[in-house]
Each structure stands twice: as structure tokens, then as C-alpha cells.
GURO-45328 format. One record per residue (C-alpha): residue in three letters; x, y, z. Coordinates in nm, 3 decimals. Layout:
N
@aa: ALA; px: X; py: Y; pz: Z
...
end
This chain:
358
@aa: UNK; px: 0.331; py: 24.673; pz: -0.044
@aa: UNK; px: 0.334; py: 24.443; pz: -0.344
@aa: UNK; px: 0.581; py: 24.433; pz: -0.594
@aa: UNK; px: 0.507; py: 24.746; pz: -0.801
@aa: UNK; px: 0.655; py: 25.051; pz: -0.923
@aa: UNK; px: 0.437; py: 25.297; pz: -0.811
@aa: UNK; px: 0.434; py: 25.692; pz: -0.648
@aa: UNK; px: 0.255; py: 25.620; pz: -0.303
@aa: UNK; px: -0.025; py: 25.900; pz: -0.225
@aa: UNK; px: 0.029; py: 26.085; pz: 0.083
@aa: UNK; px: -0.254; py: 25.892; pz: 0.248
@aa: UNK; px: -0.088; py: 25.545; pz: 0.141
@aa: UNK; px: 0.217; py: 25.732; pz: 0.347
@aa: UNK; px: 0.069; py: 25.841; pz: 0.626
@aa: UNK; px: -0.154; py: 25.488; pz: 0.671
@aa: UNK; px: 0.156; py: 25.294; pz: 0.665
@aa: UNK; px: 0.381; py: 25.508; pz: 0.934
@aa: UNK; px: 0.079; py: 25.447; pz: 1.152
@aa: UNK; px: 0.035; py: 25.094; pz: 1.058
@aa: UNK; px: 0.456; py: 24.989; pz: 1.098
@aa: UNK; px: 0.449; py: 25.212; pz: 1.438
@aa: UNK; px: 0.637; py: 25.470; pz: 1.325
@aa: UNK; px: 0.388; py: 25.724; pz: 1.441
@aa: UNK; px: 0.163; py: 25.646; pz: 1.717
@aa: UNK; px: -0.222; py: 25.802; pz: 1.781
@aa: UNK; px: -0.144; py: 25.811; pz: 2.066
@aa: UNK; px: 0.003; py: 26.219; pz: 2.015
@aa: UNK; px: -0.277; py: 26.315; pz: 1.840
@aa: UNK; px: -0.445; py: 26.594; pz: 2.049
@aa: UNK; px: -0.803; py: 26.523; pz: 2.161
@aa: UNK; px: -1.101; py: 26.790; pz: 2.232
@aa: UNK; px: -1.103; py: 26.660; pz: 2.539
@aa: UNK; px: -1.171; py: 26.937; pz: 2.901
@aa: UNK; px: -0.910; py: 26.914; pz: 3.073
@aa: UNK; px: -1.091; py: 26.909; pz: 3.433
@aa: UNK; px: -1.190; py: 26.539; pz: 3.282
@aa: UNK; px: -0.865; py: 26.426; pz: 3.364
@aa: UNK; px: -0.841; py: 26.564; pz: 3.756
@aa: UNK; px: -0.933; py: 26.228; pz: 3.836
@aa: UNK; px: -0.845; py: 25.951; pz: 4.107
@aa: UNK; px: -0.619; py: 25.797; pz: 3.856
@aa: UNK; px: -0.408; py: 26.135; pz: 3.833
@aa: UNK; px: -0.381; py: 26.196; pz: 4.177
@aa: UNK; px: -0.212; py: 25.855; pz: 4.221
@aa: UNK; px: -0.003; py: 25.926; pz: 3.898
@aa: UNK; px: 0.098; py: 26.226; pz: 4.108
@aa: UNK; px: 0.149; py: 26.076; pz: 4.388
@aa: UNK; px: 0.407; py: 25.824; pz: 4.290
@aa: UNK; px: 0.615; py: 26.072; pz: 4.116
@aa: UNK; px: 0.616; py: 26.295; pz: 4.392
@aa: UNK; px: 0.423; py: 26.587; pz: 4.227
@aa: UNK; px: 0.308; py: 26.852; pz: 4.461
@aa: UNK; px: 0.154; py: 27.052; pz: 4.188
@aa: UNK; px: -0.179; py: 26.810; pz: 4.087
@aa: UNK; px: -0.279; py: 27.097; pz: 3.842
@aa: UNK; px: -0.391; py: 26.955; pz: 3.546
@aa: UNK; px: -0.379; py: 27.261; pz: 3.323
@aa: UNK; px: -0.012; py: 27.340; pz: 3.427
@aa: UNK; px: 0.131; py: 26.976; pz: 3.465
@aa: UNK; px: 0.062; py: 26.766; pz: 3.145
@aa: UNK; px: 0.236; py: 27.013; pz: 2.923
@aa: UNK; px: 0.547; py: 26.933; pz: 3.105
@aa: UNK; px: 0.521; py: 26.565; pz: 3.083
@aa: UNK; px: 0.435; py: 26.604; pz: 2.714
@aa: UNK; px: 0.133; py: 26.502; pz: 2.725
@aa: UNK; px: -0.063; py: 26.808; pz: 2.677
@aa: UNK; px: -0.036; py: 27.079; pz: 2.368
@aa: UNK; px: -0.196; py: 27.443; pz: 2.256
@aa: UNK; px: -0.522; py: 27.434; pz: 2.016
@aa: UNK; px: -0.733; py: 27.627; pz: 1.840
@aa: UNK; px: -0.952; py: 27.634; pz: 2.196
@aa: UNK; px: -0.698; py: 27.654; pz: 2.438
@aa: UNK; px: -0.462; py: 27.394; pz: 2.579
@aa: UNK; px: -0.585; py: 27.017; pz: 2.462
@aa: UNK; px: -0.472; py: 26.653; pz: 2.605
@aa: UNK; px: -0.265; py: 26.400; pz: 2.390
@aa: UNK; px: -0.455; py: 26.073; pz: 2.361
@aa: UNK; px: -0.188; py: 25.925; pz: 2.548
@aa: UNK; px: -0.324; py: 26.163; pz: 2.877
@aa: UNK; px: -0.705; py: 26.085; pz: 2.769
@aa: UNK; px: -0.586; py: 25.709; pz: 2.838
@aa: UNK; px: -0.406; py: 25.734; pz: 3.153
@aa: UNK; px: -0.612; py: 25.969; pz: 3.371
@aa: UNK; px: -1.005; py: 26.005; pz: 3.186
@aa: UNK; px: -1.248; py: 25.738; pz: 3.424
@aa: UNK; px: -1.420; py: 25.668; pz: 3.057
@aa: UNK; px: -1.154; py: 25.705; pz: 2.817
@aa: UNK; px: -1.344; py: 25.486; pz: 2.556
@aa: UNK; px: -1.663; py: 25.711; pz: 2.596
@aa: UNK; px: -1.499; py: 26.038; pz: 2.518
@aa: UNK; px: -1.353; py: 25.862; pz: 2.240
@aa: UNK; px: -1.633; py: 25.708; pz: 2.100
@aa: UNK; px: -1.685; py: 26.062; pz: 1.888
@aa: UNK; px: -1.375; py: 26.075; pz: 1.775
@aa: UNK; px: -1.429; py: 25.708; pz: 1.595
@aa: UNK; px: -1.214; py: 25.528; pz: 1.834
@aa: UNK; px: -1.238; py: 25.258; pz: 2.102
@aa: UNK; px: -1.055; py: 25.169; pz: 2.451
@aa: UNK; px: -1.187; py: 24.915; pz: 2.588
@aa: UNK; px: -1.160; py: 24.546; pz: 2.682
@aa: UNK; px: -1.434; py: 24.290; pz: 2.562
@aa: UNK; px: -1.390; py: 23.962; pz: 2.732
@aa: UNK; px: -1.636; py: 23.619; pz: 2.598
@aa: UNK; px: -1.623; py: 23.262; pz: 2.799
@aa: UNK; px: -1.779; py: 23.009; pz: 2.544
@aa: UNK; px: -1.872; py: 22.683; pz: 2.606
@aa: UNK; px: -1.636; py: 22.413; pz: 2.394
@aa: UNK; px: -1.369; py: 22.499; pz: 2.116
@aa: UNK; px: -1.515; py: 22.705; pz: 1.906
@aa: UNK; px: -1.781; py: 23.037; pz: 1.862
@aa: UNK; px: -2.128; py: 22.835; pz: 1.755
@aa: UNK; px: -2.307; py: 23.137; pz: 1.538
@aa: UNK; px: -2.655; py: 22.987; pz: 1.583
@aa: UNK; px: -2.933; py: 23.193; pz: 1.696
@aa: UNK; px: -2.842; py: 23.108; pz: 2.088
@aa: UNK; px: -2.474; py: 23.186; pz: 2.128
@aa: UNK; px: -2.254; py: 22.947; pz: 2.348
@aa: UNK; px: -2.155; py: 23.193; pz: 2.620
@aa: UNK; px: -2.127; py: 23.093; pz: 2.967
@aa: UNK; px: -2.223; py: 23.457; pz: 3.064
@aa: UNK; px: -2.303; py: 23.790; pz: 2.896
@aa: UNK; px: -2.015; py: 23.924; pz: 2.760
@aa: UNK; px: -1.793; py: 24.166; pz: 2.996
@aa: UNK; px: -1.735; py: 24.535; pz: 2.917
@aa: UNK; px: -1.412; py: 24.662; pz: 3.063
@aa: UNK; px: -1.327; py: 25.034; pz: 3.092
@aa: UNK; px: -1.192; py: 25.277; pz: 3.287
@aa: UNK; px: -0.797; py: 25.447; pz: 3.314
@aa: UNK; px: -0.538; py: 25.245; pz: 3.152
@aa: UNK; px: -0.404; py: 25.100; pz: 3.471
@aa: UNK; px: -0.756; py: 25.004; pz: 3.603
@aa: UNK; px: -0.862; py: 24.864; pz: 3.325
@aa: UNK; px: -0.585; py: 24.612; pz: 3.291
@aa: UNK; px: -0.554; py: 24.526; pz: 3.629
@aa: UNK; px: -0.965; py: 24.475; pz: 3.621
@aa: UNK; px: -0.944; py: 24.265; pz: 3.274
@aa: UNK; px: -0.621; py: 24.050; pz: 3.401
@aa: UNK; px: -0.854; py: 23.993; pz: 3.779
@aa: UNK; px: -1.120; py: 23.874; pz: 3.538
@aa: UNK; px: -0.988; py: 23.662; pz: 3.334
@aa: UNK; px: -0.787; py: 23.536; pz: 3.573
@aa: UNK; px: -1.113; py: 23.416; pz: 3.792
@aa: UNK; px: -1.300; py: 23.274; pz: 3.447
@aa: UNK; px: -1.003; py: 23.049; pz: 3.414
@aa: UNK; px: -1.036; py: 22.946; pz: 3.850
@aa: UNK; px: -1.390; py: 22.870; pz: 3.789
@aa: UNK; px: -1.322; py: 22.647; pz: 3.479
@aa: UNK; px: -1.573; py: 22.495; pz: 3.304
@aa: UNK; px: -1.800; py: 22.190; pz: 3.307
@aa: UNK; px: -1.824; py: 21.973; pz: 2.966
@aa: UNK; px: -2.222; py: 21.921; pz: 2.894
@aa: UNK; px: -2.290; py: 21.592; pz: 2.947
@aa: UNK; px: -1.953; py: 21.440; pz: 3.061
@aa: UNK; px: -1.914; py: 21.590; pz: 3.414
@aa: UNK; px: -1.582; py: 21.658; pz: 3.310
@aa: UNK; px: -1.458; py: 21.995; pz: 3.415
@aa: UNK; px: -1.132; py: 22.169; pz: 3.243
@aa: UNK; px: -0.839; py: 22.273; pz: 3.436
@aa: UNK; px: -0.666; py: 22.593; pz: 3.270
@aa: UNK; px: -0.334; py: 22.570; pz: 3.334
@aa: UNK; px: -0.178; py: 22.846; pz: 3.217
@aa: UNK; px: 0.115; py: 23.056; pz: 3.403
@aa: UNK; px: -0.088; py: 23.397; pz: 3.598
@aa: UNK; px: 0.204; py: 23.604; pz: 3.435
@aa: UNK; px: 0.144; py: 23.488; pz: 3.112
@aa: UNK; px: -0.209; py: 23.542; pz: 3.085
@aa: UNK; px: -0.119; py: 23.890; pz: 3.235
@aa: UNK; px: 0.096; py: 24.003; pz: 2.993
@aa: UNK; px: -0.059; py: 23.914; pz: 2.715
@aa: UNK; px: -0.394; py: 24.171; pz: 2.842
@aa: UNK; px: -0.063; py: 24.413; pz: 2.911
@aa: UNK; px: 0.059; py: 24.375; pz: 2.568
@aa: UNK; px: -0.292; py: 24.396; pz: 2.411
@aa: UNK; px: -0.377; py: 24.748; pz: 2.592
@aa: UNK; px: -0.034; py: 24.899; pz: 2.555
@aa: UNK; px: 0.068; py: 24.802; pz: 2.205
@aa: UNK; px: -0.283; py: 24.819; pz: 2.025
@aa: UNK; px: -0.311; py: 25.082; pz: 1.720
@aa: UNK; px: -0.563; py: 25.307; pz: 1.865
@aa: UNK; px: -0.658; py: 25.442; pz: 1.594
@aa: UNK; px: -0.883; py: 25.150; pz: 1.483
@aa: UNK; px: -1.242; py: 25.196; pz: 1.594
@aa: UNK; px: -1.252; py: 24.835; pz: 1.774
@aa: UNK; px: -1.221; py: 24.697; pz: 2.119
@aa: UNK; px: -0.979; py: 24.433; pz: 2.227
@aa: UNK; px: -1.128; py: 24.117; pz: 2.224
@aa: UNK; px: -1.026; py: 23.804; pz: 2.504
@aa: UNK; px: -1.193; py: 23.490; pz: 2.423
@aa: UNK; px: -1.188; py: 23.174; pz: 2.690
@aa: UNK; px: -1.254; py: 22.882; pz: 2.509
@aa: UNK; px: -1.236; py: 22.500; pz: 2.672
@aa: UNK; px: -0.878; py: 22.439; pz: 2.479
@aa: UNK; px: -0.738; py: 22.780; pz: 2.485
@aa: UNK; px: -0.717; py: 23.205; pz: 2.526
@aa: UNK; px: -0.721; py: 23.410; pz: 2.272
@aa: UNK; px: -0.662; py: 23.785; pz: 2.296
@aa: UNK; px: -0.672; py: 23.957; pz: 1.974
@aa: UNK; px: -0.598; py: 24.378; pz: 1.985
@aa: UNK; px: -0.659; py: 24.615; pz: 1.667
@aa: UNK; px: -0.334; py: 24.665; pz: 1.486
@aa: UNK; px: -0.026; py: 24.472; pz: 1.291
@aa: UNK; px: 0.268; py: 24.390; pz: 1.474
@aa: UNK; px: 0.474; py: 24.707; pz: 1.467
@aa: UNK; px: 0.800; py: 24.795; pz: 1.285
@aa: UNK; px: 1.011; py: 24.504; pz: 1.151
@aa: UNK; px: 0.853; py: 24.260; pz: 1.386
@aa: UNK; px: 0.688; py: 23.944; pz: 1.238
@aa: UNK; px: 0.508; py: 23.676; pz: 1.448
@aa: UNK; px: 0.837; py: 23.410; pz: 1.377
@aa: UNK; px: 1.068; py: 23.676; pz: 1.535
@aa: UNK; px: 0.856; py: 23.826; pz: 1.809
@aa: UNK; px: 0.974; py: 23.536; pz: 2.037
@aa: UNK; px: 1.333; py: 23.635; pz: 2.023
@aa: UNK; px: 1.316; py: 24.012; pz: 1.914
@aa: UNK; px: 1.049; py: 24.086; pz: 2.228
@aa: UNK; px: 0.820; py: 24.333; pz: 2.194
@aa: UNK; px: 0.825; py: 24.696; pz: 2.025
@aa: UNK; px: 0.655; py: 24.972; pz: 2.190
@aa: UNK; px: 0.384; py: 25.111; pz: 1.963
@aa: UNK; px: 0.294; py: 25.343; pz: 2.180
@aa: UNK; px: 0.600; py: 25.460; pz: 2.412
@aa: UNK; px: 0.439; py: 25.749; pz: 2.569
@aa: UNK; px: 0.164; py: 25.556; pz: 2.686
@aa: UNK; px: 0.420; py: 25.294; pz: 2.867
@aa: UNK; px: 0.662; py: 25.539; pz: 2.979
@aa: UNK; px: 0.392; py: 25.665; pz: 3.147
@aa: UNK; px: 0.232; py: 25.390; pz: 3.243
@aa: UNK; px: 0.482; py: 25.234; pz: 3.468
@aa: UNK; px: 0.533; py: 25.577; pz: 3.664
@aa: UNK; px: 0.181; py: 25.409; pz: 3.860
@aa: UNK; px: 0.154; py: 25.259; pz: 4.180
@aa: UNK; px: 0.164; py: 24.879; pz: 4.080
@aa: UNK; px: 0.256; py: 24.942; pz: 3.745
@aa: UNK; px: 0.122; py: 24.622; pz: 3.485
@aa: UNK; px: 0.479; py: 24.629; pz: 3.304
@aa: UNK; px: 0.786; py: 24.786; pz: 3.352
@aa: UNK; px: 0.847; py: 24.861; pz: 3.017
@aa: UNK; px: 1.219; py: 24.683; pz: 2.968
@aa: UNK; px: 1.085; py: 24.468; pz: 2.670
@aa: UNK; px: 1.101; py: 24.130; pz: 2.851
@aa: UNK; px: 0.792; py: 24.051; pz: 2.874
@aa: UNK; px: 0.700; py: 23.798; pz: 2.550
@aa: UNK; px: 1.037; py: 23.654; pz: 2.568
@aa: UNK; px: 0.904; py: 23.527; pz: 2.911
@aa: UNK; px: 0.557; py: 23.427; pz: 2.791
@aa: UNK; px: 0.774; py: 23.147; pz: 2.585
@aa: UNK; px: 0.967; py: 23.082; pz: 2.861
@aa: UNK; px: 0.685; py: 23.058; pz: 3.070
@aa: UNK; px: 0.465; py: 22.823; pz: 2.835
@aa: UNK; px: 0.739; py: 22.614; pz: 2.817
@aa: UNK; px: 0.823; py: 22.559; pz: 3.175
@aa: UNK; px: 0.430; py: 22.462; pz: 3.207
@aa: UNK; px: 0.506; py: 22.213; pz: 2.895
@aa: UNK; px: 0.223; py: 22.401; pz: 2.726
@aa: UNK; px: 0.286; py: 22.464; pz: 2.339
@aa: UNK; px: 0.460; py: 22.828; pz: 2.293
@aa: UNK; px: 0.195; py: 23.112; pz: 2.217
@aa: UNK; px: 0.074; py: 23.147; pz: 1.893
@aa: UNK; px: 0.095; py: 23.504; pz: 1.706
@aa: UNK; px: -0.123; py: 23.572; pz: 1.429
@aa: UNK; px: -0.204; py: 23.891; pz: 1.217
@aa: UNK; px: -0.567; py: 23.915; pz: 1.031
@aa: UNK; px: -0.530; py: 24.138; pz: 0.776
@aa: UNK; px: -0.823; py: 24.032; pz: 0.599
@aa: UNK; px: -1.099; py: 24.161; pz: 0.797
@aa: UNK; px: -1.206; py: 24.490; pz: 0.808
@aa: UNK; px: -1.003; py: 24.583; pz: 1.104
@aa: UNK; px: -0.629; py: 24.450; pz: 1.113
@aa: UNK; px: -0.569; py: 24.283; pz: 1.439
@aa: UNK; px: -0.310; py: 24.087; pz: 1.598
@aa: UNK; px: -0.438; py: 23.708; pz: 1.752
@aa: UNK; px: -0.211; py: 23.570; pz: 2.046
@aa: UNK; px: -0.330; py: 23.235; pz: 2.130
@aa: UNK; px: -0.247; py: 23.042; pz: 2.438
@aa: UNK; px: -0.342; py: 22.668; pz: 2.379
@aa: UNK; px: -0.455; py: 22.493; pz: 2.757
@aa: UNK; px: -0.272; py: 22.189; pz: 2.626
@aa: UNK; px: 0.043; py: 22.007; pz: 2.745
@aa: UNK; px: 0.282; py: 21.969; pz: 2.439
@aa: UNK; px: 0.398; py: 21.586; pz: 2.335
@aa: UNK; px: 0.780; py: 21.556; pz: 2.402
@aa: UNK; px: 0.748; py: 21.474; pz: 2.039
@aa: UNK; px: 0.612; py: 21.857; pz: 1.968
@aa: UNK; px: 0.973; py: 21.952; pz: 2.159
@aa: UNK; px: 1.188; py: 21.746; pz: 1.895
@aa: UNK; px: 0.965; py: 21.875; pz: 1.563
@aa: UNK; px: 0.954; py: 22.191; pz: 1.673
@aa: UNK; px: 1.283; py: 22.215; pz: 1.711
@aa: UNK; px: 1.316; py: 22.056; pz: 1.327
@aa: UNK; px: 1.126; py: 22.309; pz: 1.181
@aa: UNK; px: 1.354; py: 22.576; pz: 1.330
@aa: UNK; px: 1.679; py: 22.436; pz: 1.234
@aa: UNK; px: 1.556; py: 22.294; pz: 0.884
@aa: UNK; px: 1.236; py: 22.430; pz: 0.747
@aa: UNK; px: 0.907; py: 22.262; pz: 0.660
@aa: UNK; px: 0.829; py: 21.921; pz: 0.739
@aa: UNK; px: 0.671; py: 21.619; pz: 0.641
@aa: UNK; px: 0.503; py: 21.330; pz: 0.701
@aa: UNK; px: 0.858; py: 21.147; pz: 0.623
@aa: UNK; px: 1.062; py: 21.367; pz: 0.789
@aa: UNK; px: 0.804; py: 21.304; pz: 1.129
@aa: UNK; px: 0.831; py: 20.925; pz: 1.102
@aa: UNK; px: 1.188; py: 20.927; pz: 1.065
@aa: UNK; px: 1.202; py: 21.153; pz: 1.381
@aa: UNK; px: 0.925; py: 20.979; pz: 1.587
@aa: UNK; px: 0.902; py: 20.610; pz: 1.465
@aa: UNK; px: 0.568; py: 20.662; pz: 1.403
@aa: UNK; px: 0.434; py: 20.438; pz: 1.111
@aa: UNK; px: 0.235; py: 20.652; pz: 0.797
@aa: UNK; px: -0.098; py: 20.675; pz: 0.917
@aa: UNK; px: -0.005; py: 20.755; pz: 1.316
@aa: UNK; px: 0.232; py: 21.025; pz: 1.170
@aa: UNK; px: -0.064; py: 21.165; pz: 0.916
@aa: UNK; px: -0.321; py: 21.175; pz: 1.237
@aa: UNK; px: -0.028; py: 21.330; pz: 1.421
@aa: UNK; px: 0.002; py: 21.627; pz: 1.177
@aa: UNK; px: -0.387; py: 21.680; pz: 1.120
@aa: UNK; px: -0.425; py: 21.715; pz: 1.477
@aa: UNK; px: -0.131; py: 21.982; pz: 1.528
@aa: UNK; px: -0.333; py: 22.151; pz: 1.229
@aa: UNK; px: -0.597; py: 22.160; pz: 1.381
@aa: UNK; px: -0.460; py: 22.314; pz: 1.689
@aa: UNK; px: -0.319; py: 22.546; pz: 1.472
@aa: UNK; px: 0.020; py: 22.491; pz: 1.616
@aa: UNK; px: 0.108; py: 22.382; pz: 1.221
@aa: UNK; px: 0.004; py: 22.476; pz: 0.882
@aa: UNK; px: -0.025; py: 22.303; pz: 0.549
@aa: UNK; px: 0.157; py: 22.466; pz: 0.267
@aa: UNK; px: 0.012; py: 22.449; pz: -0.125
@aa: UNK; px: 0.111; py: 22.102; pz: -0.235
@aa: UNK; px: -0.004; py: 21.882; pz: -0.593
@aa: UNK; px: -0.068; py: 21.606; pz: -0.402
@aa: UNK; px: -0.116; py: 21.497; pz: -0.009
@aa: UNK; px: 0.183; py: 21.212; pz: -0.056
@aa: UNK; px: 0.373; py: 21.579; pz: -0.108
@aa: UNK; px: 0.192; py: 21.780; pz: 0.116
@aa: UNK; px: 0.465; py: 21.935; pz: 0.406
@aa: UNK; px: 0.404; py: 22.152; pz: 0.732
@aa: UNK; px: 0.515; py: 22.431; pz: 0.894
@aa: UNK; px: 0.462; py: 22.694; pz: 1.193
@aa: UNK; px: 0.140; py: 22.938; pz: 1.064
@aa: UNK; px: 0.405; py: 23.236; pz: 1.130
@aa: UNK; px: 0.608; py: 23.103; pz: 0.778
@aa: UNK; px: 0.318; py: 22.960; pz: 0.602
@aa: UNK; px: 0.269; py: 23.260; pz: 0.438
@aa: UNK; px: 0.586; py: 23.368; pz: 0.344
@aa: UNK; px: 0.679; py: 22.942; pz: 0.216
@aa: UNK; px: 0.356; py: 22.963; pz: 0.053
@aa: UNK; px: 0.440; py: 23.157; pz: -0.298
@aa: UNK; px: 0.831; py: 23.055; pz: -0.298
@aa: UNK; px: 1.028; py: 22.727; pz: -0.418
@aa: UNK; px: 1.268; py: 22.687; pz: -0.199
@aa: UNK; px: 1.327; py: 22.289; pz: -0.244
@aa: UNK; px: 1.167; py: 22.110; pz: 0.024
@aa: UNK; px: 1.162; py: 21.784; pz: 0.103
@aa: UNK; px: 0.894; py: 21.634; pz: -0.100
@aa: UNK; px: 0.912; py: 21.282; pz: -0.012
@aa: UNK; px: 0.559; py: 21.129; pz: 0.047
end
């Protein structure tokens, strides 16, 4: 909230316990029939967990995921999720969405011309929870095998990303999304990068500068407790999982993911990039700067690299423009310094003393 002194309305309340995760939609009942969810995907829930009694009416109660309404016993949206074959079409009337929306484009960037630059039709993936992200990750997975061929140069790209990276960042996306925003996830394959972008903030305290070390918080818990109680479960739910994406990136010598809330669109959603680029040793080394000291610039990087002015000033554009930097407000370029885009924001507004030097 900004700096005010002011009574919130109980709707301010109520939208910001959803937004910071300390509620989830996920336990909001759904008019949902119950027989909808005696599907394949229950029966292997059952399974797993060793439950004789499949009954649907007389099970999901006792997992909590079931409650009395005005019309008789009603599913959580947590159960709607896990077991429904079309969760996102008998949610559409409820002004929600649950599925996956994956785009290959041709080059680096969305071209909004009257012909689009998609490789193919765009791919519409629903079903159960568990299907649906083991369908998305198989897909995505065989866009990035088949690569793609540079008009004109005969040049095809090589993705090199980790497979359990790219996998747990669909995990992440289906599990943690706030559900309550009437929007798909979105995964778009560019020639230079990933991007998979879910409705919803980061919950809780998290921020995109601390999510590396802090790991991920469970926005909806339910969901993943039950989740991983599949056969094959996508995650096993011990929190591990972006910690490793780093770790993973950085084995590959790939620059570390890139986390990214847009708040100002008309649905807040949560951008994790995965650049198909090897990082410069010289990334390692300013990286590592920025962390320890704060913003950099174009002095600081020659002094580090031994790069003369205008070799340092190309340097920086270019890690702007990968959006592995940002630029923060400056009077004049000779002044202008850099940081990570997860502390632009906060550096922006405050004096804090920087190294100015041009």
C-alpha cells in the first residue's frame, strides 16, 4: 500500500490476503456434481494412497477437500483441480481459468502485425492438474528438441536449457498461480529465451531478489499436498525446487532465471524468464558486484573488466537489453548506473549514495 493513513475497506482486506497468499481460492467451494470428479485421475489418486473406498461423495470430505452447501455436499476448488477431466471448463462460469497456453514465435520478440510470428497455432492445455503439467512440460520440452530455423540464415538454435528446469518452472506456474484471476498461464518460446508468466504476485514476503535463496512459498498448499500423493508426482513439495533452477542455470553457464511481477496490466502476473544464452565469465564477476555492493556503473565495469568506455557502455546496453540489468533514473548518461530489474524498483525513488562516477 502506499504511504497513507487510511481505514482499509473490507474489500481492500480481503483483496490483499488473497493477493500476499494468505488465503488461497483454492478452498472456496465450487457448484461443481460431484460424480464429475469419479474420474481416471481419482482412481489413480486412490490408488496410490491405498484407498479402498473410491466413493467420491464419502471420501473428499475426509481429505478436506469437500464441504456442506446450500445443495448438498460441494467440492473445494482444490478437488475441482485434481480430479475434474476439464477443470478450466467448469470453471469458466465461475470467472476463472486453468489452463496452460503455450506460443513458439519466430525471433526475439511478439511482432503484433496483422500475420503473427508463430511457428504453429497456439496450444491449449487442459485436463487434471497432474496431466496437464506433465502434458505442458512433454510439450514444451519437444518445441525446444525441434528448435528453430533463422529465416534466411540456415542457422538453427540450440535450446540449451536443463529438462528440470524448464519443468519446474510449468510446476511452479500451475501450483503457485492465484486462481482466482480469470487468465490462463502463458509459456512463450522465443529464439533467445522461455518465458512462463502465471496470474498472481509472488506470495507472502517473497520478492523476486529473495526468491533465489528463500525458495518458493506454497500459495496453494492443499493443492500440492495433494498433488504429490499421485503416481509420478511433478514436485514433491519440500520447497527446493527454484533454489535448484539457479543452481541448475548456473551449472549450464546460462544467466540465472529472471523473476518479474507485472502489476500494471489488468491481470497481475508473475514473468520467469529463462534466457538460452551462455553467461560471459565477466556476467559471473558483476553479478557477483552487484550483490555484495549495489548498483553499478560504467566505471565500476571497466575497473572490474579492463574494458575501455565505449566496450564497457556496449557491454551494459546489451545486458539491458537482455533484461538481465536495468537502468536506474539518472541526470545524465556519464551518471547513469545499473542494477538487477528485481531492485530497480525499489533503488529507483531512494538516495542511497551510489557511485556516480561517469
Amino acid at each position: 500500500m502506499d504511504a497513507s493513513n487510511r481505514e482499509l475497506s473490507a474489500a481492500e482486506i480481503a483483496e490483499l490476503t488473497y493477493q500476499r497468499g494468505a488465503k488461497s481460492a483454492e478452498t472456496l467451494s465450487m457448484p461443481v456434481a460431484l460424480d464429475l470428479l469419479n474420474t481416471d485421475a481419482w482412481r489413480s489418486y486412490c490408488f496410490t494412497r491405498g484407498l479402498a473406498n473410491m466413493d467420491v461423495a464419502a471420501r473428499l470430505p475426509r481429505l478436506g477437500l469437500a464441504v456442506p452447501g446450500e445443495n448438498g455436499l460441494q467440492p473445494l476448488l482444490a478437488a475441482v483441480l485434481l480430479f475434474a477431466d476439464e477443470p478450466g471448463a467448469l470453471l469458466a462460469g465461475q470467472g476463472m481459468r486453468a489452463d496452460i497456453r503455450v506460443f513458439h514465435y519466430k525471433g526475439k520478440a511478439v511482432q503484433r502485425g496483422e500475420v503473427p510470428n508463430l511457428l504453429l497455432p497456439p496450444k491449449t492445455i487442459s485436463g487434471p492438474v497432474v496431466e496437464q503439467i506433465a502434458k505442458a512440460q512433454a510439450y514444451v520440452l519437444e518445441r525446444l528438441a525441434v528448435g528453430l530455423t533463422m529465416e534466411g540464415s540456415g542457422f538453427k538454435t540450440r535450446y540449451r536449457f536443463p529438462e528440470r528446469v524448464i519443468k519446474e518452472a510449468v510446476t511452479n506456474a500451475v501450483v503457485h498461480r492465484d486462481y482466482r484471476l480469470n487468465r490462463d498461464i502463458h509459456v512463450r518460446i522465443f529464439d533467445d529465451r522461455v518465458e512462463v508468466e502465471s496470474p498472481g504476485r509472488l506470495p507472502g514476503n517473497l520478492t523476486p531478489a529473495t526468491i533465489e535463496k528463500t525458495g518458493s512459498v506454497p500459495r496453494n498448499s492443499l493443492l500440492a499436498r495433494h498433488l504429490r500423493e499421485f503416481p509420478n508426482p511433478p514436485n514433491v513439495d519440500a520447497g527446493e525446487g527454484v533454489p535448484m533452477m539457479f543452481a541448475q542455470m548456473a551449472q549450464a553457464k546460462l544467466y540465472e532465471p529472471l523473476y518479474r511481477e507485472q502489476v500494471e496490466t489488468a491481470v497481475p502476473t508473475l514473468v520467469v524468464t529463462l534466457l538460452n544464452e551462455e553467461r560471459p565469465p565477466l556476467w559471473v564477476q558483476v553479478s557477483d558486484w552487484i550483490d555484495r555492493n549495489g548498483p553499478i556503473t560504467n566505471s565500476r565495469l571497466r575497473e572490474i573488466s579492463g574494458l575501455d568506455t565505449l566496450a564497457a557502455s556496449k557491454q551494459l546496453k546489451q545486458w539491458v537489453g537482455q533484461g538481465v540489468l536495468a537502468a536506474l533514473p539518472s541526470p545524465s548518461r556519464q551518471q547513469a548506473s545499473y542494477t538487477k530489474p528485481d531492485l530497480a524498483d525499489l533503488l529507483g525513488s531512494l538516495s542511497l549514495g551510489l557511485d556516480n562516477e561517469p
